[in-house]
N, C-alpha and C positions, 0 to 999 in steps of 0.2 A: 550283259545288262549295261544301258548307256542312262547314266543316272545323270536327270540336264539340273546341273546346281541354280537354275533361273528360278525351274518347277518347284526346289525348295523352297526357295527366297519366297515366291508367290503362295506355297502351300502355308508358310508359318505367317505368312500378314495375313493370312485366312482365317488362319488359327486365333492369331493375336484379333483381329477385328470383330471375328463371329460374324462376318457380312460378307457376301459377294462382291458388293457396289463399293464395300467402303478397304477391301482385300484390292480392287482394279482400280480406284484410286491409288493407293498406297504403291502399289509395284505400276504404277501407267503403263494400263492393259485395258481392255474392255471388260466386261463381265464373260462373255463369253471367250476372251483370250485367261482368263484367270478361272474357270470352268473346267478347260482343254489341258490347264496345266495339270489341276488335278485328278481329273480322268487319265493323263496319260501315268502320274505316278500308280494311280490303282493299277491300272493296269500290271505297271510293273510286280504290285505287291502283290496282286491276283484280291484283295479284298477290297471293301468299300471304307476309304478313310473319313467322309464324311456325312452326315444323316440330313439327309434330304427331304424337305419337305413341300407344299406347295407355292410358300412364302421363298423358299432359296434353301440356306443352309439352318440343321436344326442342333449345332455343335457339333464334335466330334467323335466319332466311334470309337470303340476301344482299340483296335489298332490305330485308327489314326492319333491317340491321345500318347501310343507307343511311338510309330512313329513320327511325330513330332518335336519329341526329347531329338532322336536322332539328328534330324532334319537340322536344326539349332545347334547340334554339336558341329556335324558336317559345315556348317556353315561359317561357324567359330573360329575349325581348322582351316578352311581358308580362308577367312581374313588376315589368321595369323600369318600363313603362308605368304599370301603378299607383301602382310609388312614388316617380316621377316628378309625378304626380296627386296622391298623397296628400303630399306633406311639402312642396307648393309649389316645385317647381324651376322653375314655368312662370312670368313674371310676372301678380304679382298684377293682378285686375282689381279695378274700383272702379264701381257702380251711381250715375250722376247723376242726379239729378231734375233735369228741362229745361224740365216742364210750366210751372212760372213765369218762364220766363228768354226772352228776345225770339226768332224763333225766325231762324234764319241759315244758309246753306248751308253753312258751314264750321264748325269746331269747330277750335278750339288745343290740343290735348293738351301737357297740362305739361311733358312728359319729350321732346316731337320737336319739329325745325324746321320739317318739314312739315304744312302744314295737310291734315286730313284730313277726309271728308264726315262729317255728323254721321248717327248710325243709331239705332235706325229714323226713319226722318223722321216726324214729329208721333205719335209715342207717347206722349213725355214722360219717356221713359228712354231713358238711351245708357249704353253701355258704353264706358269710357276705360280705355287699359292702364294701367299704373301700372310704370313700374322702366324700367331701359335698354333701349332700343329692339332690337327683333332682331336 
């Protein structure tokens, strides 16, 4: 299962707008690129997310009213993700040069009491976490 996080983004302005024209506005798509998005999610769910009618859309079916919640969580998770990524909440790393230094099966990282293996073995670079240990 290849779940495209785009087809989310496009299925909840669907959701949120209750319009096709104004869902392809909102993600700049066409109507029929914001159509394809959610026919490809049904597909996946094997049911029909939302109720169709001769006008376009006629709100959301009970699954899709299900998955929707998800779709919005899924999408929460990664934004955190990135900005989790982007502004450094993770600890920093630090590139050592090793290539001149004697070589040794263990390495001391500054910030732990545990001695830990050193990586990659004979590259000439390791990578050392840097900040409070996990």
């Amino acid at each position: 299962m290849n779940l495209d996080v785009e087809d989310l983004r496009v299925f909840t302005a669907l959701a949120r707008a209750g319009h096709y024209g104004k869902a392809a506005e909102a993600s700049c798509l066409s109507r029929s690129g914001v159509s394809r998005a959610v026919r490809r999610l049904e597909q996946m769910v094997g049911q029909p997310l939302v109720r169709r009618n001769a006008a376009g859309m006629h709100g959301l079916t009970e699954a899709g009213e299900r998955f929707v919640r998800h779709a919005e969580s899924i999408l929460r998770a990664c934004e955190a993700a990135v900005e989790d990524a982007r502004n450094g909440t993770f600890p920093p790393i630090r590139l050592i040069d090793t290539s001149t230094a004697p070589t040794t099966p263990w390495c001391q990282p500054p910030v732990r009491d545990q001695q830990q293996p050193c990586s990659p073995a004979g590259s000439g670079w390791s990578v050392d976490q840097v900040g409070p240990p996990a």
